[in-house]
MARDOGU-532240 format. One record per atom (N, C-alpha, C): residue in one letter; atom name; x, y, z. Coordinates in Angstrom, 3 decimals, m for minus. Each point is the difference from the previous one (the first is absolute). Layout:
A:CA:X:Y:Z
...
END
This chain:
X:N:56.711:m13.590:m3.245
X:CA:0.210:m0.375:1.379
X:C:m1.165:0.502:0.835
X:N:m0.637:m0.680:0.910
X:CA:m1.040:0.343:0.966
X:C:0.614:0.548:1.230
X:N:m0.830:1.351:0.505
X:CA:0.163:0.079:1.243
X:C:m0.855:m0.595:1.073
X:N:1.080:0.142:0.940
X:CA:m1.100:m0.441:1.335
X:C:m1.262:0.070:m0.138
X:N:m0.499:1.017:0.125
X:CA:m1.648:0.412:m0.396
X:C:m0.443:0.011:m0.828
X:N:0.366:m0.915:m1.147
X:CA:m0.654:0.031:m1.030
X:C:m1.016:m1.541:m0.021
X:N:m1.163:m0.038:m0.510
X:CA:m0.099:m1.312:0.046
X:C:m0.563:m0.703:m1.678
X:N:m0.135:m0.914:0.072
X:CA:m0.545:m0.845:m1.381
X:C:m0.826:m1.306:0.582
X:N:m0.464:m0.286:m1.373
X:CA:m1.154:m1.133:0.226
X:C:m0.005:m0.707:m0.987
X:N:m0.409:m1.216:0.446
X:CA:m0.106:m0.992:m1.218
X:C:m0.837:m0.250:m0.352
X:N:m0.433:m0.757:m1.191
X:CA:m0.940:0.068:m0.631
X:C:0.138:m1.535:m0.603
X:N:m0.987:m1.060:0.387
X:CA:m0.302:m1.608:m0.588
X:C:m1.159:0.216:m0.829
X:N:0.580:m0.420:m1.136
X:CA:m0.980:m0.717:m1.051
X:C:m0.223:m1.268:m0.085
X:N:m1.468:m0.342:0.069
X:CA:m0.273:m1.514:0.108
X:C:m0.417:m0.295:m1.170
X:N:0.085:m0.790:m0.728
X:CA:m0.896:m0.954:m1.014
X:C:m0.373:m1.597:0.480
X:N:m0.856:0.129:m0.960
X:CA:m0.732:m1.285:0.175
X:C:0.039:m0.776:m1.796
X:N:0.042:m0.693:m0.456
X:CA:0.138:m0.684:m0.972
X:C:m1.089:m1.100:m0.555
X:N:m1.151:0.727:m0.404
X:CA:m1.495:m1.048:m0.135
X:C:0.353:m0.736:m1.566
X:N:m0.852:m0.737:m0.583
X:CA:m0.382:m0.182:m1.068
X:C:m0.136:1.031:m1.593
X:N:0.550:m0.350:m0.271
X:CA:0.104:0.739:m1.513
X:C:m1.706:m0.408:m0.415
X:N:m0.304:1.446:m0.582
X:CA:m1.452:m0.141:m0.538
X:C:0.143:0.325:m1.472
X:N:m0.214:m0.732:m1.335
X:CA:0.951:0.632:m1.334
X:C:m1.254:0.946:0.065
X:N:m0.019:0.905:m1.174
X:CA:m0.827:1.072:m0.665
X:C:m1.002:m0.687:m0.075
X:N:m1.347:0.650:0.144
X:CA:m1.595:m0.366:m0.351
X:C:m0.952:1.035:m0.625
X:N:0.437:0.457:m1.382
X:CA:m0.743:0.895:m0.212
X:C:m1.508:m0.132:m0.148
X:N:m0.880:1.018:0.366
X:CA:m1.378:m0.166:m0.452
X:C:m0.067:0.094:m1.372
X:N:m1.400:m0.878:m0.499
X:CA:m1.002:0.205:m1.136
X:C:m0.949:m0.547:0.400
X:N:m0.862:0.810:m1.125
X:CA:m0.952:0.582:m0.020
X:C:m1.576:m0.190:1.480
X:N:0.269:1.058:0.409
X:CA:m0.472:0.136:1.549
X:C:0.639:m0.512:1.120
X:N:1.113:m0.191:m0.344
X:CA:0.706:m0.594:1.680
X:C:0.285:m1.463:m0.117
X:N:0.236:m0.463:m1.278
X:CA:0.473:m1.443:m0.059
X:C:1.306:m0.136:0.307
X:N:0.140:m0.979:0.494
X:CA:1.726:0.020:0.189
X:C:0.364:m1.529:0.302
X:N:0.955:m0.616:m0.113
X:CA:0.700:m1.274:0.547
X:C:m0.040:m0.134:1.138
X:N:m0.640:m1.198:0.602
X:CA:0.267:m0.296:1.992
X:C:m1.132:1.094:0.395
X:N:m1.202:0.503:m0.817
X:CA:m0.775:0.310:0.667
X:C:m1.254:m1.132:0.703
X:N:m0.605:0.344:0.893
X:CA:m0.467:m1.086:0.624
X:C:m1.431:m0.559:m1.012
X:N:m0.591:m1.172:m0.190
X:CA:m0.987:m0.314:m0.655
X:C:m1.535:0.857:m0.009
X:N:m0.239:0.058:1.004
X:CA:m1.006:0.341:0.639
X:C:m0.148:1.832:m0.612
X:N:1.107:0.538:0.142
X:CA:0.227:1.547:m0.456
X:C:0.086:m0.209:m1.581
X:N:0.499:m0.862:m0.529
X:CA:0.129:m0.242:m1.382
X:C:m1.722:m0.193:m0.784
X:N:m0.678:m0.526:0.846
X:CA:m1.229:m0.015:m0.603
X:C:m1.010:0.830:m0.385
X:N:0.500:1.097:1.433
X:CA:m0.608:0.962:0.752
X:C:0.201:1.336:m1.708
X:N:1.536:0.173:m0.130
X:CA:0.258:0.859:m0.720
X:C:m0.543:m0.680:m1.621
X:N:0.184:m1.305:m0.153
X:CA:m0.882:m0.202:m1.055
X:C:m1.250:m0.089:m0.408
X:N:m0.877:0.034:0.777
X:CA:m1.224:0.303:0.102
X:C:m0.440:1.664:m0.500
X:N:0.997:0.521:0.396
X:CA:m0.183:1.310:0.193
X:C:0.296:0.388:m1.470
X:N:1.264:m0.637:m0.872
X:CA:0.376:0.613:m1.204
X:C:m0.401:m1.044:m1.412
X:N:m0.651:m0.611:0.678
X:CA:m0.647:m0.988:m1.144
X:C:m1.493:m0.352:0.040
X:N:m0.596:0.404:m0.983
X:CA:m1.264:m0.526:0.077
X:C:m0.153:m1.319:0.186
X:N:0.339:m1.105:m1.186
X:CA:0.346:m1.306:0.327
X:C:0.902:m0.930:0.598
X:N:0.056:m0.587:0.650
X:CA:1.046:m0.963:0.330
X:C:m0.667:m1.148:m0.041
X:N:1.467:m1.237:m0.123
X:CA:m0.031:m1.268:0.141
X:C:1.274:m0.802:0.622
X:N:m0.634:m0.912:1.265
X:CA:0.828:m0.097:0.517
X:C:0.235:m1.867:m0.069
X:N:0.759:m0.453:m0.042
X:CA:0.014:m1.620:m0.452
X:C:1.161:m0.138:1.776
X:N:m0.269:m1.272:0.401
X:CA:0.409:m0.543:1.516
X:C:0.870:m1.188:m0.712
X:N:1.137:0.510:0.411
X:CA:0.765:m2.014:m0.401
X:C:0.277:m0.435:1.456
X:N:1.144:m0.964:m0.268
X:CA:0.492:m0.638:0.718
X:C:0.834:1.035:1.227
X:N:0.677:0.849:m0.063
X:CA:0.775:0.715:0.522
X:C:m0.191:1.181:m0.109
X:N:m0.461:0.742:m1.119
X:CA:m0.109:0.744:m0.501
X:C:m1.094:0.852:m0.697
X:N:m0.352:1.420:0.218
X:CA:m1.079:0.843:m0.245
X:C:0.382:0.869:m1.312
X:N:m1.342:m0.321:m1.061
X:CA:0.520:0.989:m1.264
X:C:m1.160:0.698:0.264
X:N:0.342:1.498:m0.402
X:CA:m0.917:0.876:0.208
X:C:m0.004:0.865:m1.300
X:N:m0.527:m0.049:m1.055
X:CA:m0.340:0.720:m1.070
X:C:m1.392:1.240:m0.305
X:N:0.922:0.557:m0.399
X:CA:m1.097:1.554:m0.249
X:C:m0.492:0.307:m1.584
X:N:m0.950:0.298:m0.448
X:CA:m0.370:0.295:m1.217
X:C:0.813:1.583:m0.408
X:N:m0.290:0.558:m0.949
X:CA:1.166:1.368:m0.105
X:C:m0.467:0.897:1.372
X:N:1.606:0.140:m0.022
X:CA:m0.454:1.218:0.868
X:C:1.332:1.007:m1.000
X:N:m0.082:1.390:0.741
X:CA:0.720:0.659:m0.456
X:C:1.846:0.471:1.690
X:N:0.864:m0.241:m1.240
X:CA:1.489:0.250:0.590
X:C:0.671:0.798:m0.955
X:N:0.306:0.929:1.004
X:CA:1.169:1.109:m0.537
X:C:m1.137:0.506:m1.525
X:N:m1.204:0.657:0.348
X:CA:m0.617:m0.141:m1.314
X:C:m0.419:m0.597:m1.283
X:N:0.102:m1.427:0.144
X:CA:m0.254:m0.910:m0.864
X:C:m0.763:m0.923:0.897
X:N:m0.496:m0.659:m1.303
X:CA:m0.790:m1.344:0.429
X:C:0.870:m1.395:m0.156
X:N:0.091:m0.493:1.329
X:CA:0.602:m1.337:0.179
X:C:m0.974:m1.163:0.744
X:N:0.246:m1.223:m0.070
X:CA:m0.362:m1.192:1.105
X:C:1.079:m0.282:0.867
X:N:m0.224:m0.614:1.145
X:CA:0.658:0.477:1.578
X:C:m0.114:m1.086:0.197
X:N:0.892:m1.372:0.067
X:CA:m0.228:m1.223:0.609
X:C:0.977:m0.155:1.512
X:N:m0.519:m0.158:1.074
X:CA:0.647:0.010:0.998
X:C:0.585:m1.779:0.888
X:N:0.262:m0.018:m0.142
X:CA:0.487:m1.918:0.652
X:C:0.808:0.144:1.559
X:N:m1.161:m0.668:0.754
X:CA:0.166:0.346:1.512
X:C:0.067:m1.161:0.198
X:N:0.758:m0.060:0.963
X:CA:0.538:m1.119:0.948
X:C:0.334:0.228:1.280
X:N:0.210:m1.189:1.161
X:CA:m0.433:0.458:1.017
X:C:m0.648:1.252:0.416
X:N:m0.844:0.440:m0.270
X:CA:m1.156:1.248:0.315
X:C:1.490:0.993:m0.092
X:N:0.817:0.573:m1.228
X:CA:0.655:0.711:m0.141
X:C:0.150:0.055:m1.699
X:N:m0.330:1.135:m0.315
X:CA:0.762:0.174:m1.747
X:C:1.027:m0.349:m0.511
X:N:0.279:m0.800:m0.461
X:CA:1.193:m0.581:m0.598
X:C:0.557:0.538:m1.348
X:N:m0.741:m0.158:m0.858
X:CA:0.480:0.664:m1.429
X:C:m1.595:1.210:m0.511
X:N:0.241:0.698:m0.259
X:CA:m0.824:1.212:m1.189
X:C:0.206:m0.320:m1.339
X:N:m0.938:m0.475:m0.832
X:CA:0.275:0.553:m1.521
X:C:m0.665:0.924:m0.671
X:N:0.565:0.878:m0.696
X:CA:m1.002:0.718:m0.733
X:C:m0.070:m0.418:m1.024
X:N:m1.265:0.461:m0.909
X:CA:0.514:0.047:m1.853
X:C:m0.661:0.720:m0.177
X:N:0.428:1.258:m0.812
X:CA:m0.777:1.160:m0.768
X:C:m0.229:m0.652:m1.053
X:N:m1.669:0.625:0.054
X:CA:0.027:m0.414:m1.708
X:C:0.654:0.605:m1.218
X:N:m0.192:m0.623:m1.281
X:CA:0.582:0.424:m1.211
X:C:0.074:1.566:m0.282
X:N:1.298:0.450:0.296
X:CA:m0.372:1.438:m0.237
X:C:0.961:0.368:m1.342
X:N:0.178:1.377:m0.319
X:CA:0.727:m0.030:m1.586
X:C:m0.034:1.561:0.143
X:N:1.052:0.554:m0.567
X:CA:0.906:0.996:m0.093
X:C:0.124:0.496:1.192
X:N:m0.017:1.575:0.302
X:CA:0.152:0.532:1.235
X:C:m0.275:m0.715:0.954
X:N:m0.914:m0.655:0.328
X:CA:m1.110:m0.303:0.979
X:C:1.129:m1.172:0.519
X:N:0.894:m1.063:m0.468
X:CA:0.913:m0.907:0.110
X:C:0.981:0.683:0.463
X:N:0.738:0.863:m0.531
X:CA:1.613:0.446:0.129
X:C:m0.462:1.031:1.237
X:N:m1.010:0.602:0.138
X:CA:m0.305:1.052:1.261
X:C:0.091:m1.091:1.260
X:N:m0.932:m1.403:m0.213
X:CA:m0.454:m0.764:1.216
X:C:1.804:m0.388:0.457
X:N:0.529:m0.677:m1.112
X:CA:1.204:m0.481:m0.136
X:C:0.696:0.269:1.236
X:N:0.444:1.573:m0.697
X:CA:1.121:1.109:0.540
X:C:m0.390:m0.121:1.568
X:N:m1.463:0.521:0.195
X:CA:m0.727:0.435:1.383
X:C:0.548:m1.415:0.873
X:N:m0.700:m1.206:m0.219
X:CA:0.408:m0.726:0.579
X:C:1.656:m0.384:m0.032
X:N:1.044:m0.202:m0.487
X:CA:1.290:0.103:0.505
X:C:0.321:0.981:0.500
X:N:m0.472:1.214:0.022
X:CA:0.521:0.992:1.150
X:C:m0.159:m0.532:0.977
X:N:m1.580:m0.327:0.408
X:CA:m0.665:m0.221:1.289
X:C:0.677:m1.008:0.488
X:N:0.799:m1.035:m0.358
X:CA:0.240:m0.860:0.147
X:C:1.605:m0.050:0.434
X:N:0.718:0.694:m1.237
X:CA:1.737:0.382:0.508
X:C:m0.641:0.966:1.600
X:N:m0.725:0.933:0.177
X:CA:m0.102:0.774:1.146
X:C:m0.002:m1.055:1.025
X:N:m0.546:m0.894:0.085
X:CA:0.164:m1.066:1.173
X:C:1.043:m1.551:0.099
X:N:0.526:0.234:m1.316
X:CA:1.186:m1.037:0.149
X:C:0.861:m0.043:m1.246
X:N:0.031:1.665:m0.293
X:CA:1.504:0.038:m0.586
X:C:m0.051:m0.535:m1.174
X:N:0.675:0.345:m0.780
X:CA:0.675:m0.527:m1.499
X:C:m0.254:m1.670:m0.306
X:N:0.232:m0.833:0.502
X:CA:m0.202:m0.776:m0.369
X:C:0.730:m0.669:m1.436
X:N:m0.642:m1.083:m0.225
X:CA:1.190:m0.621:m1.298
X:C:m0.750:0.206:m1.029
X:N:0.038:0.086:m1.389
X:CA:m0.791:0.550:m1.415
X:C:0.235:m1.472:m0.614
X:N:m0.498:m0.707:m0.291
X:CA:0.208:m0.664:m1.265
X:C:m1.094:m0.154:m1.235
X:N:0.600:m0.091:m1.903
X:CA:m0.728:0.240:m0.605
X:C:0.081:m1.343:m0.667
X:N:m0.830:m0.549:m0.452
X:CA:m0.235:m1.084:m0.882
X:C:m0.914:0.266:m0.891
X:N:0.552:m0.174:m1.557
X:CA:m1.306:0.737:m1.366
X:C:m0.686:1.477:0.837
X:N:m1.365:m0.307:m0.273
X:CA:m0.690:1.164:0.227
X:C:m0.375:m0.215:1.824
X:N:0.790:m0.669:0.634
X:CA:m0.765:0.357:1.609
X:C:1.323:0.424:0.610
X:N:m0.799:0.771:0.823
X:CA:1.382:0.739:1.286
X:C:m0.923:m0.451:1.002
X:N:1.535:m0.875:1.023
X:CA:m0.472:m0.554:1.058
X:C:0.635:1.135:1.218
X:N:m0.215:0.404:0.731
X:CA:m0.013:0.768:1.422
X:C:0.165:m0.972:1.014
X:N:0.827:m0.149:1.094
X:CA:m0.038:m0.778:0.816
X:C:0.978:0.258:1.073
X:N:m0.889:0.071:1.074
X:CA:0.896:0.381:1.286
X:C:m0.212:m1.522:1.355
X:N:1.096:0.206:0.937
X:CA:0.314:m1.257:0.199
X:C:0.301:0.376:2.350
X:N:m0.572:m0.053:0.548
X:CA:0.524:0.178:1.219
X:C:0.535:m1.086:0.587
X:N:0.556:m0.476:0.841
X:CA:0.077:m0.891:1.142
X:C:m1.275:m0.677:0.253
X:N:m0.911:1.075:0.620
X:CA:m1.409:m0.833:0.122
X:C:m1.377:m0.361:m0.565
X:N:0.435:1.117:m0.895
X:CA:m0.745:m0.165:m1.352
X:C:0.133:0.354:m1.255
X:N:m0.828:m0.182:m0.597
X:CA:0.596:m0.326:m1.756
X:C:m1.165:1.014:m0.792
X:N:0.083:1.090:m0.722
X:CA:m1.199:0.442:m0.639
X:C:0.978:0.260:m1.883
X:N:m0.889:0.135:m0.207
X:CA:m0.021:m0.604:m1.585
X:C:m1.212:1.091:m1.130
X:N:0.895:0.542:m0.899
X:CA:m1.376:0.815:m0.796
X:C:0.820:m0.191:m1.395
X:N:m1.161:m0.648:m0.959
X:CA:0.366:m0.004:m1.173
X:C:m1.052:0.306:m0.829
X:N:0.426:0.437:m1.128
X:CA:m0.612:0.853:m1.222
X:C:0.573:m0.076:m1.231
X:N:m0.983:0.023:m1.200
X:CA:m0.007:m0.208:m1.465
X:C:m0.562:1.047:m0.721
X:N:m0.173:m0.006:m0.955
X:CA:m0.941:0.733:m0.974
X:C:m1.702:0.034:m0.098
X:N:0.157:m1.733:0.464
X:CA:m1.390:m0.848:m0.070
X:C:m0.173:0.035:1.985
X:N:0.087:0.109:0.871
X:CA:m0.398:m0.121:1.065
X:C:0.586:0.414:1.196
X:N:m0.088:0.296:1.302
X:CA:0.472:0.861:0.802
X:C:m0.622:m1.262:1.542
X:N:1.418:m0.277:0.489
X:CA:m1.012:m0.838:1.291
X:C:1.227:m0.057:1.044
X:N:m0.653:0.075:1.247
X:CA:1.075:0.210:1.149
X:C:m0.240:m0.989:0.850
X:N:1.268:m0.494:0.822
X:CA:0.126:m1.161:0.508
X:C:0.247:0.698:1.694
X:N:m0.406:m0.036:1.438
X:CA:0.755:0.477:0.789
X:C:m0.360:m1.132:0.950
X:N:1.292:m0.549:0.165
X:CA:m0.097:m1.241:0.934
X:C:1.057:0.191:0.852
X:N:m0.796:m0.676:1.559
X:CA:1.062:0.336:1.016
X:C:0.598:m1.428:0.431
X:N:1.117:m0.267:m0.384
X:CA:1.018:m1.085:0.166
X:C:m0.283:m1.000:1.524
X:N:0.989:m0.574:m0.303
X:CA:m0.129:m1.164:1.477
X:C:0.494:0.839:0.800
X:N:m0.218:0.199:1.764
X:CA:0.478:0.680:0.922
X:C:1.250:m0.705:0.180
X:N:1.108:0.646:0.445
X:CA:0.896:m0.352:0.682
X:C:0.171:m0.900:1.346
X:N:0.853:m1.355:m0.040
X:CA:m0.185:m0.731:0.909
X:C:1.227:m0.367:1.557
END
């Protein structure tokens, strides 16, 4: 019960309710999905000696000769559209014993750390990894024989 002289105050919480942004993790130097073109070049320049870049119809492929991720040597193909990153691929090259099951492991950590468990499926010798948002879709699968990551950012919400 309050007395006379006692007083209280209220307290409003506002929210606001923007756009869902899914996960964008970096590789290697600050790559990420929905980064802008122009910065995408910028950072590839920087971590690739070579590049090659082919102009289509809609669409910008931007390929790197090896560079090195998470300590290995991979190629980095980037596919831009409207002056925005659309999908990342990697592919490490052929690696064999440790050097595979270390990259493996490293990368699904890095990867559950930004979107969780995800679904496992195995077919013969490949385990597919694959996680799934609302607004985007990223994808990592691996074999015995090869190691390559898919991170593509889905259709926006309409």
């Amino acid at each position: 019960m309050l007395s006379a002289g006692s007083s209280y105050g209220q307290i409003r919480i506002h929210t606001k309710i923007t756009q869902y942004v899914p996960p964008r993790p970096p590789f290697a130097g600050g790559l990420h999905v929905a980064m802008q073109e122009d910065s995408a070049m910028l950072v590839m320049k920087r971590i690739a000696a070579r590049r090659d870049t082919l102009h289509a119809d809609s669409l910008t492929l931007l390929e790197s000769d090896s560079v090195s991720i998470f300590g290995q040597p991979a190629y980095i193909q980037l596919q831009i559209a409207n002056h925005r990153v659309r999908t990342i691929v990697i592919n490490w090259h052929p690696l064999g014993g440790l050097g595979y099951t270390n990259l493996r492991d490293q990368l699904n950590s890095y990867l559950e750390h930004y979107f969780g468990r995800g679904v496992v499926l195995t077919d013969q010798s490949i385990t597919y990894h694959r996680w799934e948002t609302e607004d985007g879709t990223s994808e990592v699968s691996h074999s015995d024989k090869y190691l390559r990551i898919f991170v593509r950012l889905g259709k926006p919400r309409e």
